[in-house]
Each structure stands twice: as C-alpha cells, then as structure tokens.
Backbone as CSV, one residue per row, in Angstrom:
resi,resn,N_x,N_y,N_z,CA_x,CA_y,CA_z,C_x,C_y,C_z
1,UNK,-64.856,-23.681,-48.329,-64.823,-24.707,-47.290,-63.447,-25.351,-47.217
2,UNK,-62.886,-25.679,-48.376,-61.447,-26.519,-48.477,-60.625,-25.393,-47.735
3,UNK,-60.636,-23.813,-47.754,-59.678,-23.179,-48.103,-59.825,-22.912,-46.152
4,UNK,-61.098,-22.948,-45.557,-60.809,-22.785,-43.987,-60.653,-24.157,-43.546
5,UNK,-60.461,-25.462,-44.111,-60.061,-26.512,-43.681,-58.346,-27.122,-43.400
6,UNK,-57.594,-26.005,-44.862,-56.694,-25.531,-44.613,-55.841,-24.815,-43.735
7,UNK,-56.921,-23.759,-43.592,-56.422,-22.577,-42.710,-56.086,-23.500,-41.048
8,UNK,-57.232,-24.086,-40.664,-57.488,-24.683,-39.469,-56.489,-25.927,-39.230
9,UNK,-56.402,-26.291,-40.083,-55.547,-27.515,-40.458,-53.768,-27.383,-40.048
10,UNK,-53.479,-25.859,-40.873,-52.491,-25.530,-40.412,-51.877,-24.669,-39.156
11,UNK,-52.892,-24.041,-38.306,-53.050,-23.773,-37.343,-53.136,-24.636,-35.985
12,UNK,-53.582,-25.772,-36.321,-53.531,-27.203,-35.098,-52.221,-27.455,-35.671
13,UNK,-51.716,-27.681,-36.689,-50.086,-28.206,-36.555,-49.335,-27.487,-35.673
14,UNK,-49.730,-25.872,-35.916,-48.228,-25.036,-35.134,-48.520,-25.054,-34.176
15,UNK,-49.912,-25.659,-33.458,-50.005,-25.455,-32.168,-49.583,-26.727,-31.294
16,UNK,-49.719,-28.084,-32.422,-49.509,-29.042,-31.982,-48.152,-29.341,-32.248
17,UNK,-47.076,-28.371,-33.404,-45.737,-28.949,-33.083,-44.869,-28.466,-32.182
18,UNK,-45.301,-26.817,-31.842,-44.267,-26.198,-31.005,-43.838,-26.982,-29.889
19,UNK,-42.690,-26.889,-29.492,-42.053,-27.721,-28.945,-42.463,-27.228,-27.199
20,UNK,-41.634,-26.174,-26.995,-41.725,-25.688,-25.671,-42.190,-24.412,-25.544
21,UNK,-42.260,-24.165,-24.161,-42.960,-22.566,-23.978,-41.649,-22.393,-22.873
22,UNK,-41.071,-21.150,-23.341,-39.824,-20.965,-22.462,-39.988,-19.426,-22.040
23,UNK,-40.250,-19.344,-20.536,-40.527,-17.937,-19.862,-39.444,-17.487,-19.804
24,UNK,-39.118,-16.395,-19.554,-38.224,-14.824,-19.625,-37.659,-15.141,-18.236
25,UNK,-36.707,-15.179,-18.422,-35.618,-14.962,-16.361,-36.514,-14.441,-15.839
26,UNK,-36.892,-13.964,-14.169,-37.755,-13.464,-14.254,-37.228,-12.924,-12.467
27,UNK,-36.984,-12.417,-12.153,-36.709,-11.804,-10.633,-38.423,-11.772,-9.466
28,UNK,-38.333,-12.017,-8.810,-39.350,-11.503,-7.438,-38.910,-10.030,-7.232
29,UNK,-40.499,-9.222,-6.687,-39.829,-8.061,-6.124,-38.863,-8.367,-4.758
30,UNK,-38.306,-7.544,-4.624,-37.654,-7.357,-2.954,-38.349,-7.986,-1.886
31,UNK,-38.011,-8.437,-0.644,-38.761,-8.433,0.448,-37.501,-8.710,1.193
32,UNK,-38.451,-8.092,2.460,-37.369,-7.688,3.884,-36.946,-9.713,4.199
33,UNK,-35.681,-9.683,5.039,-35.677,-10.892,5.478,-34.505,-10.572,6.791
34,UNK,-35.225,-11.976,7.257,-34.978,-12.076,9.271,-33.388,-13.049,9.357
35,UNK,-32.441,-12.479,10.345,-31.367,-13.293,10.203,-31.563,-13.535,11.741
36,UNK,-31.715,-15.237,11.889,-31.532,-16.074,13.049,-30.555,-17.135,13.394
37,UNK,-29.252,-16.481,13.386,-27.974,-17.217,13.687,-27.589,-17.284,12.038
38,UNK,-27.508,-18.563,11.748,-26.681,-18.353,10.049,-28.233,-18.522,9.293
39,UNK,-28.729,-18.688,9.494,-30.283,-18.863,9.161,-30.965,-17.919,8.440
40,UNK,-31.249,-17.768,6.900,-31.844,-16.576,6.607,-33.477,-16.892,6.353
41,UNK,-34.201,-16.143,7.586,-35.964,-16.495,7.320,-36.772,-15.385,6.524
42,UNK,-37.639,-15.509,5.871,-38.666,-14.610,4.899,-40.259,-15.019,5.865
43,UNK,-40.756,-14.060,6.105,-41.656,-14.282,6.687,-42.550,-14.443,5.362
44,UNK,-43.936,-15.413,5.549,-44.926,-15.391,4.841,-45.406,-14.408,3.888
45,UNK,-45.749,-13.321,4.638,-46.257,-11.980,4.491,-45.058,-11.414,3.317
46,UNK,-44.260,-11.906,3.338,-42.974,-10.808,2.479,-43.056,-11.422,1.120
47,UNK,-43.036,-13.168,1.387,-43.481,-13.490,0.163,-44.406,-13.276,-0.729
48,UNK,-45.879,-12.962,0.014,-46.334,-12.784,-0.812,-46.882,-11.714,-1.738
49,UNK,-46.039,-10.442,-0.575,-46.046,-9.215,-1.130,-45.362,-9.656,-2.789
50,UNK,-43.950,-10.322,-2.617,-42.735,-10.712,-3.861,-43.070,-11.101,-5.089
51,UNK,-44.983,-11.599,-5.229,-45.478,-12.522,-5.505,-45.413,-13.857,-6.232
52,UNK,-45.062,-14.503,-4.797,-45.157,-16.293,-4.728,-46.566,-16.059,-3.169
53,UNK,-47.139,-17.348,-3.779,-48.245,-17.654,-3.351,-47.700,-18.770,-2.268
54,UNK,-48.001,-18.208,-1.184,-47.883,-19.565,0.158,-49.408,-19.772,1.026
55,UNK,-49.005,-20.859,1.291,-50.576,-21.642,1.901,-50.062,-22.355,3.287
56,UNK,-50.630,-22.458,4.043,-50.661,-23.296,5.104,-51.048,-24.704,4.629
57,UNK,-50.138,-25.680,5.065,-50.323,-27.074,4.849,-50.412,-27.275,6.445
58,UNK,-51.632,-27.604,7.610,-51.161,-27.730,8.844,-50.607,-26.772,10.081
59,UNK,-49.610,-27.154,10.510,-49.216,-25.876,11.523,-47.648,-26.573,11.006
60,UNK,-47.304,-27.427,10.444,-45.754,-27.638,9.987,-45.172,-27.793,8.773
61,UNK,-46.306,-27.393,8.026,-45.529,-27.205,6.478,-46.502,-25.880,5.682
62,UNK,-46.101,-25.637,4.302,-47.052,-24.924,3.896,-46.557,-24.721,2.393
63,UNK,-47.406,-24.589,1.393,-46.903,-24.999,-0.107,-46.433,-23.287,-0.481
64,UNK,-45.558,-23.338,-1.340,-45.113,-21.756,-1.918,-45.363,-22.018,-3.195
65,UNK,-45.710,-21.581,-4.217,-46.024,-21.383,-5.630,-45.265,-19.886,-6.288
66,UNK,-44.783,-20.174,-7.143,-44.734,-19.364,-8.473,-44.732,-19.577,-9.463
67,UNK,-45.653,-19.116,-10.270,-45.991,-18.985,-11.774,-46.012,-20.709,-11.684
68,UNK,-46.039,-21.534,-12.655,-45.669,-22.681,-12.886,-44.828,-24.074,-11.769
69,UNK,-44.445,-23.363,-10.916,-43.830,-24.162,-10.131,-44.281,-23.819,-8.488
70,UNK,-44.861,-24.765,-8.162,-45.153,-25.141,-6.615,-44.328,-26.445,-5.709
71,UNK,-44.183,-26.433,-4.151,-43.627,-27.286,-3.489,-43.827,-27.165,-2.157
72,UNK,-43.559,-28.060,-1.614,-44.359,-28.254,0.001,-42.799,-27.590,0.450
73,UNK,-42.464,-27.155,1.721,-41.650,-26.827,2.542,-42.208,-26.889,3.934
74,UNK,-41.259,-26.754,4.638,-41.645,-26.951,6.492,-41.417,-25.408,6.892
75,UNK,-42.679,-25.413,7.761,-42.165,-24.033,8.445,-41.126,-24.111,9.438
76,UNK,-40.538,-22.799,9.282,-39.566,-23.306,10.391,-39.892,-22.639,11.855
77,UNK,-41.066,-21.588,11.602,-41.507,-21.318,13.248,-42.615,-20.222,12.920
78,UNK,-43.339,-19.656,13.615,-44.115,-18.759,13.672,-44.220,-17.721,14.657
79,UNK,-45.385,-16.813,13.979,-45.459,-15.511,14.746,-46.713,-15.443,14.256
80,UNK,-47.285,-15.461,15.721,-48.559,-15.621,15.409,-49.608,-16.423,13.890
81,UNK,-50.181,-15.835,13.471,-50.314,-16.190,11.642,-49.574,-16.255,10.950
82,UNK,-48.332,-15.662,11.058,-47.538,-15.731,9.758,-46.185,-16.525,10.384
83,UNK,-46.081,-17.199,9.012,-45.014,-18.547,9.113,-43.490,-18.068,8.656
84,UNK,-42.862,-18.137,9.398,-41.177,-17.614,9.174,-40.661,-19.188,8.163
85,UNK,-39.809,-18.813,7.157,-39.448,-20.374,6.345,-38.327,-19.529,6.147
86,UNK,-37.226,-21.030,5.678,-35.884,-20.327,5.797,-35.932,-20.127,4.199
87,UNK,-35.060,-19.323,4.079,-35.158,-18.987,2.433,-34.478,-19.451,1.612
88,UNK,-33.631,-20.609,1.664,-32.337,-21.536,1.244,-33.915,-22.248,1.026
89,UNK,-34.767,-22.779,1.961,-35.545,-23.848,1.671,-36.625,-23.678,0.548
90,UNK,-36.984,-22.426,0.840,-37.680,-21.671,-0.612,-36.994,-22.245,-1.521
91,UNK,-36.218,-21.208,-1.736,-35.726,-20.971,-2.847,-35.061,-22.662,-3.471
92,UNK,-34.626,-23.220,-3.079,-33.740,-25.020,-3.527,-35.492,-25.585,-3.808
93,UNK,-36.810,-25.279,-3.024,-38.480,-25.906,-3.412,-38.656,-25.770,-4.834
94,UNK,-38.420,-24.076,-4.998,-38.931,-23.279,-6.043,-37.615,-23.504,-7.451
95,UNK,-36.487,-23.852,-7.468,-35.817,-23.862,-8.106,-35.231,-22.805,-8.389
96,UNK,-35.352,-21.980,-7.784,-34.346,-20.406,-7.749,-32.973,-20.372,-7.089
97,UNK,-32.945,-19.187,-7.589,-31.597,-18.609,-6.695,-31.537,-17.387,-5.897
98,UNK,-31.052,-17.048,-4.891,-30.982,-16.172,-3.688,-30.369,-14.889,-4.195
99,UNK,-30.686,-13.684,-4.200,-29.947,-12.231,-4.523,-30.400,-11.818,-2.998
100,UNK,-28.985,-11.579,-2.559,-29.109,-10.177,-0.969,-29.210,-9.180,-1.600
101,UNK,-29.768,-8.019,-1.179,-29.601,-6.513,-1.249,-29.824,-6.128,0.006
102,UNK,-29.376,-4.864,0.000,-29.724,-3.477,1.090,-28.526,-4.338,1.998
103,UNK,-27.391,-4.857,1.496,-26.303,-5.514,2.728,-26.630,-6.254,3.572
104,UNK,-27.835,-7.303,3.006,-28.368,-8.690,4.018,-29.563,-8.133,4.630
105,UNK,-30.348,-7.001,4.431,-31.646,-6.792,5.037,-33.025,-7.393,4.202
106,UNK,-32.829,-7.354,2.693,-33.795,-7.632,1.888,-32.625,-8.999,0.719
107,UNK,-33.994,-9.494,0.321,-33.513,-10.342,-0.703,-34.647,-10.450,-1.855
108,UNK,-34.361,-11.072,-2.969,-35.597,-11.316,-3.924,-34.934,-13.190,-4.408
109,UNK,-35.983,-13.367,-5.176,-35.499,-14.687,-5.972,-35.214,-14.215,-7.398
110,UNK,-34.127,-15.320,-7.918,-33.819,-15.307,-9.224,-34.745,-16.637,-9.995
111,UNK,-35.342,-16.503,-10.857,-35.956,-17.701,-11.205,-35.484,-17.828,-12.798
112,UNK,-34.725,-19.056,-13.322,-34.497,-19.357,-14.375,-35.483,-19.443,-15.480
113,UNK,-34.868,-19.539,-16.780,-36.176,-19.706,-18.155,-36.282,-21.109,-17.587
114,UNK,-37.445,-21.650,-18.580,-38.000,-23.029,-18.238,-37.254,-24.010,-19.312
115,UNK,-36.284,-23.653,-20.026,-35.333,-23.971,-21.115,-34.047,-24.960,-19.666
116,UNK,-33.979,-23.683,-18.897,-32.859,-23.899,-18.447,-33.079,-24.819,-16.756
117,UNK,-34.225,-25.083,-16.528,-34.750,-25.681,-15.634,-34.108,-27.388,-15.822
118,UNK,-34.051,-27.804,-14.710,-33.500,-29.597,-14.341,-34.717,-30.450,-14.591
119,UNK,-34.166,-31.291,-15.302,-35.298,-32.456,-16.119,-35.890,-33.029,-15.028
120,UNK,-35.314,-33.140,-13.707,-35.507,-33.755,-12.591,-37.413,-33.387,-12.304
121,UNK,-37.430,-32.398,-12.649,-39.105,-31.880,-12.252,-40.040,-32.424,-13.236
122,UNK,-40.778,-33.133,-13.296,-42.092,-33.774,-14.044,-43.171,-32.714,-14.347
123,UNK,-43.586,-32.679,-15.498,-44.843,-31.995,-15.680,-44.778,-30.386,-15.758
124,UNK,-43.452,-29.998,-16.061,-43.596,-28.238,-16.944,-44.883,-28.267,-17.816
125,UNK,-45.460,-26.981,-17.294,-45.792,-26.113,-18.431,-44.784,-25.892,-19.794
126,UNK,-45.697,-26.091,-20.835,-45.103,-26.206,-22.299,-44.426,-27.714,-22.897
127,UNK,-44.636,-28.945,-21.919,-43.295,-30.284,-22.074,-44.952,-31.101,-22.465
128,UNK,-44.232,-32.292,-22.772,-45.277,-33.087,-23.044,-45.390,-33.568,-21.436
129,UNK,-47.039,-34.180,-21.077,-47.021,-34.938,-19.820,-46.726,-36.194,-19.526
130,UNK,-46.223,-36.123,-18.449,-45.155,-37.283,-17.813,-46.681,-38.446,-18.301
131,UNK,-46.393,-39.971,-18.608,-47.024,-40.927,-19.031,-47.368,-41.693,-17.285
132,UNK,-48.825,-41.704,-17.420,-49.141,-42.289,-15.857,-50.314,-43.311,-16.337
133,UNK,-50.310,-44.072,-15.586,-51.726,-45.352,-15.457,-52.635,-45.221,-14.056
134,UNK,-53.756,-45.147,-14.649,-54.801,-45.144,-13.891,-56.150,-46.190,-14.395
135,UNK,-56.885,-46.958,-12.728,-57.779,-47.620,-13.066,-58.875,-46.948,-13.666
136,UNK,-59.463,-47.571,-14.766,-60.914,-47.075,-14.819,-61.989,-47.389,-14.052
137,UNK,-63.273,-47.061,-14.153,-64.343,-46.919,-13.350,-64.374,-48.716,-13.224
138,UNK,-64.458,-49.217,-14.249,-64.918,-50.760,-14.555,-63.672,-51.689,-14.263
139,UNK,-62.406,-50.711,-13.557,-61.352,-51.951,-12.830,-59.836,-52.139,-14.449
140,UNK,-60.562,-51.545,-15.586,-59.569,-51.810,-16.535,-58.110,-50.651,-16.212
141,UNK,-56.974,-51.188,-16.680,-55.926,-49.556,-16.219,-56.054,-49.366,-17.667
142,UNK,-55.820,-48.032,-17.742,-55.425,-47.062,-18.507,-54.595,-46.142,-18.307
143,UNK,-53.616,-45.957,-19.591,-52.799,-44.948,-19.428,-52.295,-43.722,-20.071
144,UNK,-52.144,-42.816,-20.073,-51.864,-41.589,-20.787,-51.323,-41.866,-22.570
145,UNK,-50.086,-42.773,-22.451,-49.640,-43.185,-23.698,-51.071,-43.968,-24.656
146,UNK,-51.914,-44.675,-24.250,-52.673,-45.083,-25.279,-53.300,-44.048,-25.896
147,UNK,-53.400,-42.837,-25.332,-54.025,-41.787,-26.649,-53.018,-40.939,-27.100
148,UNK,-51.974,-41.738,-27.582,-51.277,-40.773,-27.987,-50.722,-40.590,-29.721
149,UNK,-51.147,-38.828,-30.198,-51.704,-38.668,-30.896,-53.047,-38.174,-31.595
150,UNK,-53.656,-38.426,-29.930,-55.299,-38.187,-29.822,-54.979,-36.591,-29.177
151,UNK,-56.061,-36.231,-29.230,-56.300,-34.583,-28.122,-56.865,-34.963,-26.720
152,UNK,-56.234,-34.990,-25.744,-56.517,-35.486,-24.344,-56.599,-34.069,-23.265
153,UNK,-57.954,-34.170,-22.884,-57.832,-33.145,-21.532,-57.970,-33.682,-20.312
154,UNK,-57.023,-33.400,-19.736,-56.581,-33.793,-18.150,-56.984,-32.820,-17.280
155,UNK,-58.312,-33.042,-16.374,-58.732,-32.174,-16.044,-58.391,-32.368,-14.377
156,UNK,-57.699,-31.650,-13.928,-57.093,-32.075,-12.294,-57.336,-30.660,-11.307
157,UNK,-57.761,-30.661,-10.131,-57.848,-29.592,-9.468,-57.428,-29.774,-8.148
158,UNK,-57.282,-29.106,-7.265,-56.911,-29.158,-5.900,-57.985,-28.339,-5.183
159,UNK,-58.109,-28.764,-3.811,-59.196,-28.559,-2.816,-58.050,-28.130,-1.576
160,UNK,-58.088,-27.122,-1.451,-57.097,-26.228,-0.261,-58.350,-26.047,1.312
C-alpha cells in the first residue's frame, strides 16, 4: 500500500510540475490562393482542406482555428458559401507566418512552437490559467486564485 502511494505520489508531482507543453514548428498543407489587387485571399474551402478549422460567425466574420489557437476575422467577401479572407488577416489571427509557393499561386502557414509564441495571448495550452473572478450562484465572487494549489476543473464549452 505505502509502496503504490509512492508510486502515485510521484507521478502527480511530474504531472503537476512540468512546466510547459511546447509543440513542434509545424507547417499547414499547401492551398491554392486568389490575388485581388495587392490583396492575397484563401478561400474557406482551401483552408480547410490545410487543416485549420473555419466557421461562419454571421455573413461578416467567421472564427479560423488551429490546433490550440482560434480567432474571429472578417470576411472579406464571398462566393456563394464559401468565404474569401485575406490571408495577412489569417495568418497575424492565428499567429503565423505566410510561405508563397508555386510563384504566388499557393501558400501554406508557418506556425511557431508554443515556447516561442507572444505572452500577449492568454490561456495556452500547457501555461497555467489566466486568474479570473466570477459570481457565485448565491451573489459571493470567486476567483480562480483561491484554489490555488487545489486540483480545479474548468469545464467551458461553446455552442456554434
């Protein structure tokens, strides 16, 4: 009994001291892209062949996701169902960087480790969570920092 109290014991430490979780550089596949004056657009559809996940927010914005990192952007026009966005706007949402190929016909994203990511963004995967206050049911606030130390699950979902 002592000796799996141990075992367990030291197993919640390494899980509870590691510091960060730092992903691998990581490229998008290819996708074709539209040039409209100096303007470079990615249609919907290309993204998500690339796979980043885009959603319609409305008929004037629409969220793009990859892996760990999501952000609202504006469309910048359409065709029919699918939403043309400029890809400067992607990519500055998503925190990437732009690679041309095929001589300006196709492009992919460059996406940094999460080491090398700007503190500016709240709430990485692998960081501790940003400290927030919320009322309770009975009107008292509470906030993230009073359990801290404790094991806290933050259970949050979205309704699309």
């Amino acid at each position: 009994m002592k000796t799996r109290f141990n075992i367990l014991f030291c197993l919640m430490a390494v899980v509870l001291v590691k510091p960060t979780v730092a992903f691998p550089s990581e490229n998008t596949q290819p996708f074709q892209i539209v040039r409209q004056g100096d303007v470079l657009l990615v249609k919907s559809s290309e993204l998500i062949k690339a796979g980043i996940a885009v959603k319609a927010l409305g008929s004037r914005d629409a969220a793009v996701c990859h892996q760990d990192r999501c952000a609202k952007v504006t469309v910048t026009t359409r065709e029919g169902s699918v939403m043309l966005l400029a890809l400067k706007t992607v990519a500055d949402a998503l925190d990437a960087k732009i690679e041309i190929l095929s001589g300006g016909k196709s492009a992919r994203l460059q996406f940094p480790t999460l080491a090398a990511t700007p503190a500016k963004q709240l709430g990485r995967v692998g960081q501790l969570a940003p400290d927030f206050r919320l009322a309770r049911l009975d009107g008292k606030m509470i906030s993230l920092s009073d359990f801290r130390g404790k094991r806290v699950v933050i259970n949050s979902w979205a309704s699309w």
